[in-house]
N, CA, C and O atoms as CSV, one atom per row, in Angstrom:
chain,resi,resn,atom,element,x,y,z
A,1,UNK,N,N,11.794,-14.450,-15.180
A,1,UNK,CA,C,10.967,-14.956,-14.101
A,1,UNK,C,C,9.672,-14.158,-14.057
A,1,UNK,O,O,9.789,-12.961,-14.318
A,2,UNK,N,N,8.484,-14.608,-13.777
A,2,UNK,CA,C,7.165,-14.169,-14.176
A,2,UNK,C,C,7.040,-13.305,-12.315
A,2,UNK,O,O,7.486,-13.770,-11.267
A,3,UNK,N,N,6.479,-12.322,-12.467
A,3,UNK,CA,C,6.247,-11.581,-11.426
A,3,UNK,C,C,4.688,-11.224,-11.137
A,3,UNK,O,O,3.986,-10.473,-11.815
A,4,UNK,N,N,4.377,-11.819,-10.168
A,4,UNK,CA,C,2.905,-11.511,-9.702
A,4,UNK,C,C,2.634,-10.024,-9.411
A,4,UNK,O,O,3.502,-9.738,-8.586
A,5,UNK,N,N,1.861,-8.871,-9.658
A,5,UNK,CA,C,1.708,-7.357,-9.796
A,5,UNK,C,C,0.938,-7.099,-8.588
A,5,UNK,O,O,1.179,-6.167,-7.821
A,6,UNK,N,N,-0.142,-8.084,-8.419
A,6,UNK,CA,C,-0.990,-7.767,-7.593
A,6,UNK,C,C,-1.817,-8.293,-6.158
A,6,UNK,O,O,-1.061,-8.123,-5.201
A,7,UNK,N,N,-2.259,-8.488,-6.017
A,7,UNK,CA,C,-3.058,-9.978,-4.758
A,7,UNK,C,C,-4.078,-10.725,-5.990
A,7,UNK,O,O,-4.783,-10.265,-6.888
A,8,UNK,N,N,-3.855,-11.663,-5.669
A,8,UNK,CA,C,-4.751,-12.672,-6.560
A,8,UNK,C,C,-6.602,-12.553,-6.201
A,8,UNK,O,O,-7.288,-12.171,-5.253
A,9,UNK,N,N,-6.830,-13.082,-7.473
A,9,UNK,CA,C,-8.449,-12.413,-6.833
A,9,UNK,C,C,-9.044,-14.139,-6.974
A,9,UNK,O,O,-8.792,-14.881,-7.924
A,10,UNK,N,N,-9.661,-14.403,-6.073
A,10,UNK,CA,C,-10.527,-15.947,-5.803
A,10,UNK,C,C,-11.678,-15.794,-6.353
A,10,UNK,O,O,-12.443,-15.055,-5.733
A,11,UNK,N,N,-12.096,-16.290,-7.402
A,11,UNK,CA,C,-13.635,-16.584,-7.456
A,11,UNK,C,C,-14.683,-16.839,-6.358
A,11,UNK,O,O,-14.534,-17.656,-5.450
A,12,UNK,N,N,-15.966,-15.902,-6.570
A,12,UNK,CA,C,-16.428,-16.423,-5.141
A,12,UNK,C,C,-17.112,-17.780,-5.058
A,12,UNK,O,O,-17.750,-18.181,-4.084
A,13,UNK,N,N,-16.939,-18.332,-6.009
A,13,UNK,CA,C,-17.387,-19.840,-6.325
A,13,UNK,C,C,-16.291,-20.998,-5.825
A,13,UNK,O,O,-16.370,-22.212,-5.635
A,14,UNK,N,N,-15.206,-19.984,-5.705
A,14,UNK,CA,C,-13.528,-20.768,-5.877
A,14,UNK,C,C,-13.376,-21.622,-6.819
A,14,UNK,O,O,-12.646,-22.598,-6.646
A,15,UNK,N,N,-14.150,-21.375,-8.186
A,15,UNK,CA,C,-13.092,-22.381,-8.661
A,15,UNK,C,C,-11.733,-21.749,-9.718
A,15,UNK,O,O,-10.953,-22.506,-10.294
A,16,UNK,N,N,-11.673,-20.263,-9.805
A,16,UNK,CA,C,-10.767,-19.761,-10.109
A,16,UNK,C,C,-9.995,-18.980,-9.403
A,16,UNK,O,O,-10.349,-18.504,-8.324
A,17,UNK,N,N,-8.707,-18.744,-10.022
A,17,UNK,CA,C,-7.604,-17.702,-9.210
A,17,UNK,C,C,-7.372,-16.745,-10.281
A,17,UNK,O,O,-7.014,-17.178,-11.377
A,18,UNK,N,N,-7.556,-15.297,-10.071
A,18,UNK,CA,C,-6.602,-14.292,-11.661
A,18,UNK,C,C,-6.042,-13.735,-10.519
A,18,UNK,O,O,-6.388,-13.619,-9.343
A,19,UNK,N,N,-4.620,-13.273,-11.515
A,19,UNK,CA,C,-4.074,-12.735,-11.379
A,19,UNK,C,C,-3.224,-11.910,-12.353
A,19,UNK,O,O,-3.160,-12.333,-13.507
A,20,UNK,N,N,-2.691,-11.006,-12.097
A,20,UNK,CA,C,-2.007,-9.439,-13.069
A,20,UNK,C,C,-0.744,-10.097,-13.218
A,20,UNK,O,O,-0.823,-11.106,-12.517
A,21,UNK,N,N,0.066,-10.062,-13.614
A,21,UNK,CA,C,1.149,-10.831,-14.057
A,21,UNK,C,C,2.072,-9.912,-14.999
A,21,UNK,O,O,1.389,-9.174,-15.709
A,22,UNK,N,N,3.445,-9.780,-15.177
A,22,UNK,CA,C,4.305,-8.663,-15.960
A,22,UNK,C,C,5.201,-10.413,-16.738
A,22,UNK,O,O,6.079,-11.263,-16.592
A,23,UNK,N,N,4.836,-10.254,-17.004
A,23,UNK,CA,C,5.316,-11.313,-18.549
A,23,UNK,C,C,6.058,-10.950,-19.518
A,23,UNK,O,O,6.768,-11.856,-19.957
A,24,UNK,N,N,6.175,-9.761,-20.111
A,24,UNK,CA,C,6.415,-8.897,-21.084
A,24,UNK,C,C,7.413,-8.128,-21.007
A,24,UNK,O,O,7.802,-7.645,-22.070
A,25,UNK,N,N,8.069,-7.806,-19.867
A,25,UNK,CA,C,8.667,-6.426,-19.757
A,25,UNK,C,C,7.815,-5.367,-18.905
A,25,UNK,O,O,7.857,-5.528,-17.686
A,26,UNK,N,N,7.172,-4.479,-19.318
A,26,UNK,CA,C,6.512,-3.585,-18.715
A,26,UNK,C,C,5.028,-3.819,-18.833
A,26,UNK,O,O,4.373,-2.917,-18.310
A,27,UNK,N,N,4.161,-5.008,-19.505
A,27,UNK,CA,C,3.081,-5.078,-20.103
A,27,UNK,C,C,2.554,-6.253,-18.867
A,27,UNK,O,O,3.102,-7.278,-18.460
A,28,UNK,N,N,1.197,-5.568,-18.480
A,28,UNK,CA,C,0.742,-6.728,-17.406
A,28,UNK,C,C,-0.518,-7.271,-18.003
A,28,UNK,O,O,-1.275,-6.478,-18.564
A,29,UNK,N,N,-0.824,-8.561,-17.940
A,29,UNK,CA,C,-1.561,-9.538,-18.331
A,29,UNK,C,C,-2.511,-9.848,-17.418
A,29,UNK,O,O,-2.354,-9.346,-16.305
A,30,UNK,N,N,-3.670,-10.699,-17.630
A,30,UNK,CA,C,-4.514,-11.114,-16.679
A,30,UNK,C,C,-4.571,-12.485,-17.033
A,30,UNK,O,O,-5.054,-12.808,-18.118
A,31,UNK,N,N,-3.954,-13.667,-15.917
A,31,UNK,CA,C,-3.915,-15.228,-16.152
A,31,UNK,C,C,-5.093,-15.669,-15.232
A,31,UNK,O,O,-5.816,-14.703,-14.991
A,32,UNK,N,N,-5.442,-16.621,-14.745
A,32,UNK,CA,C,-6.033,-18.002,-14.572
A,32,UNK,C,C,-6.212,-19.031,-14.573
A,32,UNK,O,O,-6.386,-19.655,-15.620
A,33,UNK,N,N,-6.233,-19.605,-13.330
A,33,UNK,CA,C,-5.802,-20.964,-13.199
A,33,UNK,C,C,-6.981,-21.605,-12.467
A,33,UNK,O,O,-7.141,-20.937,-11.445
A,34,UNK,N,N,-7.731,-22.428,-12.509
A,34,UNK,CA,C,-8.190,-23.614,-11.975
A,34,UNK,C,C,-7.962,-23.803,-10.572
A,34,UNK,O,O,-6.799,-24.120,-10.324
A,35,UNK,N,N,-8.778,-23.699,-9.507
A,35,UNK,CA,C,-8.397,-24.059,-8.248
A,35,UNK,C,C,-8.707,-25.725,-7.921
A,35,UNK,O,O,-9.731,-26.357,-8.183
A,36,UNK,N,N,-7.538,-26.165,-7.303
A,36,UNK,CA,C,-7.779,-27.488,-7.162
A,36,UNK,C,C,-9.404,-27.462,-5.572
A,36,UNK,O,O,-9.640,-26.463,-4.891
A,37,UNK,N,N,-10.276,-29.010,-5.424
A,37,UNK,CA,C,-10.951,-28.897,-4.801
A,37,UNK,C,C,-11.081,-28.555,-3.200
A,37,UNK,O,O,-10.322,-29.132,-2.421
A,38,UNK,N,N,-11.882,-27.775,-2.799
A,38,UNK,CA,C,-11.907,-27.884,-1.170
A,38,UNK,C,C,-10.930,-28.977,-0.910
A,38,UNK,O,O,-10.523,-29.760,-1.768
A,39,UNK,N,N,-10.538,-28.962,0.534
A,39,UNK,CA,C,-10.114,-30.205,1.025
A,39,UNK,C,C,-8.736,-31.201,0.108
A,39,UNK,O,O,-8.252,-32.303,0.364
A,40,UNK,N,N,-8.434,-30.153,-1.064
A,40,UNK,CA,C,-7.126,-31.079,-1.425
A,40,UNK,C,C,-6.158,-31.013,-1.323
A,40,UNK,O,O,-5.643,-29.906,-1.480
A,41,UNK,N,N,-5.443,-32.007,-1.044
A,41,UNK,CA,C,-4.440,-32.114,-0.415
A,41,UNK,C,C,-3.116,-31.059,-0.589
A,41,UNK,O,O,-3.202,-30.633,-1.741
A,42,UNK,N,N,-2.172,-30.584,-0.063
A,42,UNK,CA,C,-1.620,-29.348,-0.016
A,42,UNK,C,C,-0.754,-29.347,-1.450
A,42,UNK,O,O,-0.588,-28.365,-2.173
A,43,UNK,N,N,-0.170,-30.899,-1.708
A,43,UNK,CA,C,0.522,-30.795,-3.061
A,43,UNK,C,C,-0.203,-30.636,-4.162
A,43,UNK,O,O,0.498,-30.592,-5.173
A,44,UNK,N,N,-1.832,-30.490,-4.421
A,44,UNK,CA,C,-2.173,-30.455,-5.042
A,44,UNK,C,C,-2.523,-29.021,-5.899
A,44,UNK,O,O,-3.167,-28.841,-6.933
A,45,UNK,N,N,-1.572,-27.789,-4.705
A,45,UNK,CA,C,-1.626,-26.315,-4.968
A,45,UNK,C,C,-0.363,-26.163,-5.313
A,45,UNK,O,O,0.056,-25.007,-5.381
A,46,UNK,N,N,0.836,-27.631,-5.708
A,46,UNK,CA,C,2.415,-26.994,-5.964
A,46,UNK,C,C,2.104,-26.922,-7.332
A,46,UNK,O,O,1.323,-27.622,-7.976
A,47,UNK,N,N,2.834,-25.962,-7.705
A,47,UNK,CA,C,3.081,-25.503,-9.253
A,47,UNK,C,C,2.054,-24.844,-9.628
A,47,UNK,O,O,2.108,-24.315,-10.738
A,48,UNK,N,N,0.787,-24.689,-8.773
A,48,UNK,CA,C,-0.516,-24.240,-9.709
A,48,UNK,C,C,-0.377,-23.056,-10.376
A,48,UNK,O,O,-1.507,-22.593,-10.529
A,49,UNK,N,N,0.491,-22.305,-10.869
A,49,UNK,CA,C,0.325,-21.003,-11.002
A,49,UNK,C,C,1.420,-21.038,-12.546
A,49,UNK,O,O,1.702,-20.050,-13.224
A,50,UNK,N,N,1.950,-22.690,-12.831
A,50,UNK,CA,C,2.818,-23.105,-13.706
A,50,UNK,C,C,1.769,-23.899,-14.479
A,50,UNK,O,O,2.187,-24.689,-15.325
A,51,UNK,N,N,0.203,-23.758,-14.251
A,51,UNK,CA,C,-0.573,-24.276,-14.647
A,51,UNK,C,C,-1.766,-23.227,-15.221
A,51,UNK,O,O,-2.899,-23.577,-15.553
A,52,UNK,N,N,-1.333,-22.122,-15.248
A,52,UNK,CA,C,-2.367,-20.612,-15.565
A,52,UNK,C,C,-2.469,-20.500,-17.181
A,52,UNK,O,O,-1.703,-21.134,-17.906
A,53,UNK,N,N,-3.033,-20.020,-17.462
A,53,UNK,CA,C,-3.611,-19.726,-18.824
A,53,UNK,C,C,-4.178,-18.132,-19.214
A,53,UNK,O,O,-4.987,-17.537,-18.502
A,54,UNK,N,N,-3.651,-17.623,-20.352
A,54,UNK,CA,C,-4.265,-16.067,-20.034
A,54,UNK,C,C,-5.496,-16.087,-20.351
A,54,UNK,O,O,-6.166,-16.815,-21.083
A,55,UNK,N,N,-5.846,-14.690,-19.348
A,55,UNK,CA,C,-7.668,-14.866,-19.568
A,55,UNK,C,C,-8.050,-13.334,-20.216
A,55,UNK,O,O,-9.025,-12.978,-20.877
A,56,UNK,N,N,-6.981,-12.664,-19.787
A,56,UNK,CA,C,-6.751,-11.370,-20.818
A,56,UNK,C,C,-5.857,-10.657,-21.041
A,56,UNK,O,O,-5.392,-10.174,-20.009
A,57,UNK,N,N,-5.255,-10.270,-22.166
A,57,UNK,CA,C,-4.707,-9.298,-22.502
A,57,UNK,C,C,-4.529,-7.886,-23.196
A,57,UNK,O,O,-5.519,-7.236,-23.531
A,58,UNK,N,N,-3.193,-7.414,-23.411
A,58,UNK,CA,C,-3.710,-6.232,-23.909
A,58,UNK,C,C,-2.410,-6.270,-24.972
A,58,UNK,O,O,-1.418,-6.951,-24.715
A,59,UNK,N,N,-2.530,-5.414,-26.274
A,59,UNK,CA,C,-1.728,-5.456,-27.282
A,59,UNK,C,C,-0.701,-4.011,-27.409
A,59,UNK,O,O,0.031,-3.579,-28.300
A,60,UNK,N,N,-1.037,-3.582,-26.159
A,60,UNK,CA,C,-0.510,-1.920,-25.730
A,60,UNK,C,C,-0.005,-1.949,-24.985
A,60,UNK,O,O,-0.491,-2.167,-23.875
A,61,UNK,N,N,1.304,-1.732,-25.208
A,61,UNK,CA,C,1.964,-1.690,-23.895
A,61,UNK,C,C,2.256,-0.790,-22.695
A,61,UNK,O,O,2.814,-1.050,-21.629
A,62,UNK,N,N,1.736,0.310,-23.153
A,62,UNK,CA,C,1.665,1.128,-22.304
A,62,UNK,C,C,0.459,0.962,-21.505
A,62,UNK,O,O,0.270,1.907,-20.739
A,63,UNK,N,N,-0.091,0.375,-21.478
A,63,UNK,CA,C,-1.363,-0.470,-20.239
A,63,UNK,C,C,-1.373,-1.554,-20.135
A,63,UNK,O,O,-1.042,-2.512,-20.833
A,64,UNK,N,N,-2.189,-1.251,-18.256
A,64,UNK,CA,C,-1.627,-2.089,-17.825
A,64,UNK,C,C,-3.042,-3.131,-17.657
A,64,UNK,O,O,-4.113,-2.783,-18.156
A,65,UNK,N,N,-2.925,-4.196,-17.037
A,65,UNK,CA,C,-4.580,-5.133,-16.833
A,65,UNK,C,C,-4.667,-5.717,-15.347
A,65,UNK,O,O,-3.920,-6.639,-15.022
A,66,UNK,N,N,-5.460,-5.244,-14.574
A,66,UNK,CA,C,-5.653,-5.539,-13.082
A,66,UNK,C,C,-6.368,-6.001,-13.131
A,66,UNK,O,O,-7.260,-5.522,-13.831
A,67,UNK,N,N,-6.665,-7.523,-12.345
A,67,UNK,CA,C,-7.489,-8.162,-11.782
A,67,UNK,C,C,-8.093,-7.593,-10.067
A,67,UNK,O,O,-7.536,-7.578,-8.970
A,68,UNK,N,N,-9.326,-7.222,-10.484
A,68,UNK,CA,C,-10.519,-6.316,-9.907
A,68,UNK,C,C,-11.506,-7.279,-8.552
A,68,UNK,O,O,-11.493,-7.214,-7.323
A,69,UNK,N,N,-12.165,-7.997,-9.396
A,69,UNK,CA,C,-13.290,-8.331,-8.043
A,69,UNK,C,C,-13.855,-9.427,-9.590
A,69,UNK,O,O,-13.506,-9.417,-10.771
A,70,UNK,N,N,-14.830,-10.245,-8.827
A,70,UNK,CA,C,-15.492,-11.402,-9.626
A,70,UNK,C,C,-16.892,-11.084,-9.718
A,70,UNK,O,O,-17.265,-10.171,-8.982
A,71,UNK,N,N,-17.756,-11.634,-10.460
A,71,UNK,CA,C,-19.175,-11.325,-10.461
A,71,UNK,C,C,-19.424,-12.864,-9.248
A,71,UNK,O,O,-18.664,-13.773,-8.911
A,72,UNK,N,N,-21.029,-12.483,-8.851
A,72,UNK,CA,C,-21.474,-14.206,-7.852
A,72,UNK,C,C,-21.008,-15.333,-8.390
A,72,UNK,O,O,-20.069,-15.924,-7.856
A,73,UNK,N,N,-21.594,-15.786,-9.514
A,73,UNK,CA,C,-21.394,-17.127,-10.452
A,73,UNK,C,C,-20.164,-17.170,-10.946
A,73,UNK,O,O,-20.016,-18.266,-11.486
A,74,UNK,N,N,-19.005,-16.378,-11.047
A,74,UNK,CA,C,-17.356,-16.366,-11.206
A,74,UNK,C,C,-17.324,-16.675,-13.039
A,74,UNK,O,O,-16.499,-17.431,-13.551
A,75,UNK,N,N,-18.210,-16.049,-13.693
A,75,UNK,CA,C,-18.260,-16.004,-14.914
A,75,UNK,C,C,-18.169,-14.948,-15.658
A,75,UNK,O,O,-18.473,-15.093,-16.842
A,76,UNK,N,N,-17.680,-13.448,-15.131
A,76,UNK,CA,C,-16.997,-12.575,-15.345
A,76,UNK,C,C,-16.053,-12.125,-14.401
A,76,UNK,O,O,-16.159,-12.590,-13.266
A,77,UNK,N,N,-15.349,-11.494,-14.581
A,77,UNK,CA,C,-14.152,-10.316,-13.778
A,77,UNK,C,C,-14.429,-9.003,-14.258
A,77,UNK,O,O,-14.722,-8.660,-15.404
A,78,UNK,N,N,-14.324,-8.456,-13.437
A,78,UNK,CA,C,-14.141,-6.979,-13.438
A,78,UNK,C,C,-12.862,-6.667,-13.531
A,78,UNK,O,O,-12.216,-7.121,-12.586
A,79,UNK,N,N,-12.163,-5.993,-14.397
A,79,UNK,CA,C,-10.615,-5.713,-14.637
A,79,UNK,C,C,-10.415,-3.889,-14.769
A,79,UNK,O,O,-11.161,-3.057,-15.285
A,80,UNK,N,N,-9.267,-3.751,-14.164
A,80,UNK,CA,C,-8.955,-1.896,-14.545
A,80,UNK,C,C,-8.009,-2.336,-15.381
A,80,UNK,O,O,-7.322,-3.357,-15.341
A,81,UNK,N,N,-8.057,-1.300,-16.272
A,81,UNK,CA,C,-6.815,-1.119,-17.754
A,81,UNK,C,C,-6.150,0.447,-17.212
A,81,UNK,O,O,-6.593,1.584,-17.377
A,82,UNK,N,N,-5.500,0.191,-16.844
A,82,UNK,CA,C,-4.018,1.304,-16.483
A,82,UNK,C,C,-3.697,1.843,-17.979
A,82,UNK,O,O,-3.833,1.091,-18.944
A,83,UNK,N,N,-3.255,3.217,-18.125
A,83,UNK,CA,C,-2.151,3.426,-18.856
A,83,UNK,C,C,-1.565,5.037,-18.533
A,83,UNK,O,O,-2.171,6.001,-19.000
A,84,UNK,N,N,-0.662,5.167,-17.917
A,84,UNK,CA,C,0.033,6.097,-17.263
A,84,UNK,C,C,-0.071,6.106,-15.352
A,84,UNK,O,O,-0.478,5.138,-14.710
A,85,UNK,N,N,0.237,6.967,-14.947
A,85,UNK,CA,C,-0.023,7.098,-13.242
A,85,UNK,C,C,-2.047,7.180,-12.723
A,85,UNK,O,O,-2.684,6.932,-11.700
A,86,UNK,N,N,-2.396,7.688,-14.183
A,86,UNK,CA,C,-4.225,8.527,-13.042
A,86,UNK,C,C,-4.731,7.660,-14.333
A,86,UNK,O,O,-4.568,7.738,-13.115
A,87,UNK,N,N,-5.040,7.135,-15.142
A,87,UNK,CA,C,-5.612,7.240,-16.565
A,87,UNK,C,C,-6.337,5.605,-16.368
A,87,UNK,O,O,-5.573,4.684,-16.655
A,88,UNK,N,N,-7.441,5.300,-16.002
A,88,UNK,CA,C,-7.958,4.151,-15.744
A,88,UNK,C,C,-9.386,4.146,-16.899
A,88,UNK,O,O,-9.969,5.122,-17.372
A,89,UNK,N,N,-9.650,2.712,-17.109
A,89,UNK,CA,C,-10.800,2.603,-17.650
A,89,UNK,C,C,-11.058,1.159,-16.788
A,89,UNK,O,O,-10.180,0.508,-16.221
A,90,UNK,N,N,-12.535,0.836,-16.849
A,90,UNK,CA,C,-12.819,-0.918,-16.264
A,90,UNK,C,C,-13.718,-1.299,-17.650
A,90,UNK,O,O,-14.447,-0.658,-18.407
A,91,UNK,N,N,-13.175,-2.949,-17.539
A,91,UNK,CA,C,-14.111,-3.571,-17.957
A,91,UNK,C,C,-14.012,-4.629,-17.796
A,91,UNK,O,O,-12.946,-5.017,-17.316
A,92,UNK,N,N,-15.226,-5.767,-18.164
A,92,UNK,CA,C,-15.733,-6.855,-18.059
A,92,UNK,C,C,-14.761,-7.966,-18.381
A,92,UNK,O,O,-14.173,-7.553,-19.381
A,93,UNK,N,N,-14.315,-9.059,-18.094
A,93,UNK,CA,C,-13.771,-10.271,-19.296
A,93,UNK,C,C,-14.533,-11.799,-18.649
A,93,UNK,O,O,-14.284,-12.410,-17.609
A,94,UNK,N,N,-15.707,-12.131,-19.930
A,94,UNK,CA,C,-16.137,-13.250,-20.028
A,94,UNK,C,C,-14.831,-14.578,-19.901
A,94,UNK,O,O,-13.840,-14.930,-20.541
A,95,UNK,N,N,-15.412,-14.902,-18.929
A,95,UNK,CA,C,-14.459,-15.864,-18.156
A,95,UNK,C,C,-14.099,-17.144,-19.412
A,95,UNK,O,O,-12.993,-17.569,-19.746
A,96,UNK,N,N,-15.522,-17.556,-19.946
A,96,UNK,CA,C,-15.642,-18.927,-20.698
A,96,UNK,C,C,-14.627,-18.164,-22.393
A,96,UNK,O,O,-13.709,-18.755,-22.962
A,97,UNK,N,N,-15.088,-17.059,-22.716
A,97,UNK,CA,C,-14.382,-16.630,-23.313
A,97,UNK,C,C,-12.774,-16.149,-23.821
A,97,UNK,O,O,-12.051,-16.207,-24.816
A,98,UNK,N,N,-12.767,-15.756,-22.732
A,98,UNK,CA,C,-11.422,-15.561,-22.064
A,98,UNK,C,C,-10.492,-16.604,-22.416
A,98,UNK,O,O,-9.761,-16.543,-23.405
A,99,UNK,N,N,-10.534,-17.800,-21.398
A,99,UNK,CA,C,-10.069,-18.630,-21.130
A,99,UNK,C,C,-9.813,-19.494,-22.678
A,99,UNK,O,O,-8.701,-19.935,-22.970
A,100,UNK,N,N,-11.263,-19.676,-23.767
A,100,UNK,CA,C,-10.677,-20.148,-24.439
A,100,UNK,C,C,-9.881,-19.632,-26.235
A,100,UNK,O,O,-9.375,-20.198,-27.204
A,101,UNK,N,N,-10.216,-18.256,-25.786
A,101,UNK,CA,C,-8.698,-17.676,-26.600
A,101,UNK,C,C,-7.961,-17.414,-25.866
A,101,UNK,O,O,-7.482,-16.295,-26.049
A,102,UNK,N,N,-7.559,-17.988,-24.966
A,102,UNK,CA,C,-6.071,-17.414,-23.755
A,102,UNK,C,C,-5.847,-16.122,-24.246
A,102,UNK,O,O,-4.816,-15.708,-24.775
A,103,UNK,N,N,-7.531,-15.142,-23.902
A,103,UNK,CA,C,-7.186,-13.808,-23.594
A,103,UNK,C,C,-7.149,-13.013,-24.644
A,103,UNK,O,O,-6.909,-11.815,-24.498
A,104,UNK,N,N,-7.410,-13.625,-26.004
A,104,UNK,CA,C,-7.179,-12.668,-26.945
A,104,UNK,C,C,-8.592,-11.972,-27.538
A,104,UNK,O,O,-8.715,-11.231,-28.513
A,105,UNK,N,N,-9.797,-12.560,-26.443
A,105,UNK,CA,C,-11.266,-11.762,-27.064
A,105,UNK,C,C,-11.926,-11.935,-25.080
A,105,UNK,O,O,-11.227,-12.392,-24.176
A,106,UNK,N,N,-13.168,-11.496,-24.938
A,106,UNK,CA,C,-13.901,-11.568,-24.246
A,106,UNK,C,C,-13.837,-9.860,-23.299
A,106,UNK,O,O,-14.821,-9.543,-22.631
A,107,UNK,N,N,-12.921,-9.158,-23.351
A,107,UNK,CA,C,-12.528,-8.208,-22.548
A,107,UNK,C,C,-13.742,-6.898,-23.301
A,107,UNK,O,O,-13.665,-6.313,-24.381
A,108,UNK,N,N,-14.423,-6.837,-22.587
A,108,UNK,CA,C,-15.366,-5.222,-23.364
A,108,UNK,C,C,-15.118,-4.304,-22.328
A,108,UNK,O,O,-14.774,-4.830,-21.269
A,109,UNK,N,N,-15.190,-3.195,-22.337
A,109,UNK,CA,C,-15.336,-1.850,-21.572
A,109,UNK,C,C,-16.967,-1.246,-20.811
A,109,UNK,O,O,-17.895,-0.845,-21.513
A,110,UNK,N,N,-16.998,-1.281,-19.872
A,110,UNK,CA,C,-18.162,-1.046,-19.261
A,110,UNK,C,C,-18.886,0.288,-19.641
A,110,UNK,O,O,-18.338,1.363,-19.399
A,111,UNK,N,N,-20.257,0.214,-20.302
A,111,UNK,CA,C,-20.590,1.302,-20.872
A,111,UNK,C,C,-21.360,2.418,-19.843
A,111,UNK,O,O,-22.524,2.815,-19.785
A,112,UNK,N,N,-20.087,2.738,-19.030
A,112,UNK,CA,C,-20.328,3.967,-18.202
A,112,UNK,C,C,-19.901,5.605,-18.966
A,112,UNK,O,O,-19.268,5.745,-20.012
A,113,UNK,N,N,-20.398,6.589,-18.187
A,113,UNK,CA,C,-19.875,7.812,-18.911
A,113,UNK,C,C,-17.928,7.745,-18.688
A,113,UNK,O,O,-17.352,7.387,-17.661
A,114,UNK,N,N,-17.460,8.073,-19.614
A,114,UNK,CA,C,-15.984,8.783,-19.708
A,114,UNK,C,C,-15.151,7.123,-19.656
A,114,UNK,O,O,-13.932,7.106,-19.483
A,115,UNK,N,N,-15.472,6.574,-19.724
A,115,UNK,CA,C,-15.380,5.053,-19.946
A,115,UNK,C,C,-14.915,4.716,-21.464
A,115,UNK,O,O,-15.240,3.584,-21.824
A,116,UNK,N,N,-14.281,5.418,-22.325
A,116,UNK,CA,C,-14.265,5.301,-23.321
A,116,UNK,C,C,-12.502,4.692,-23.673
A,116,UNK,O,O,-11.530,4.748,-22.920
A,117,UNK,N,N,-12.600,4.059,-25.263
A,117,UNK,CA,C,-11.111,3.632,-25.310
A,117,UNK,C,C,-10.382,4.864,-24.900
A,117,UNK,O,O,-10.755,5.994,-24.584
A,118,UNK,N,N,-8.999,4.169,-25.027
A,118,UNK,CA,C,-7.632,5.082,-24.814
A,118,UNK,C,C,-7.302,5.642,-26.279
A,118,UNK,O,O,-6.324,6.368,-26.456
């Protein structure tokens, strides 16, 4: 059974939902799903989350992938990459990208100081 990790983050555009997701065992993912429109009707939010697609991942399992905050236009995310209890890095994942390798490119690391891979 798929376990939600975190609070879902809304596009501020709404037309997306991410969320952190443990899929794997111990390995958390970043999915996305499509928000149905303003004003639709309530069945039109059943299953939506049986309708997600990954928007990033990670090939390490010892980290983890949090869905962060959205840019204005909802065409990036800001994501933290976990790996242990204190050990964080952030970075970017191009949404259009993302979405269409279900997650397997678009994710870069924000070129701040100490920001560096694991």
């Amino acid at each position: 059974k798929l376990k939600i990790a975190a609070a879902p983050a809304v596009s501020k555009t709404g037309d997306y939902l991410a969320y952190s997701i443990n899929k794997r065992g111990k390995e958390f993912d970043i999915w996305c799903v499509a928000m149905p429109p303003v004003g639709s009707e309530v069945a039109a939010y059943e299953y939506l989350l049986d309708k997600a697609v990954p928007l990033a991942q990670t090939v390490d399992s010892r980290q983890t992938l949090h869905a962060e905050a959205w840019n204005p236009d909802g065409s990036q995310l800001l994501v933290s990459i976990s790996q242990g209890a204190s050990d964080t890095r952030f970075a970017v994942v191009d949404v259009k990208v993302g979405l269409e390798s279900r997650g397997l490119a678009g994710l870069e690391l924000l070129p701040i100081e100490g920001n560096t891979p694991f």
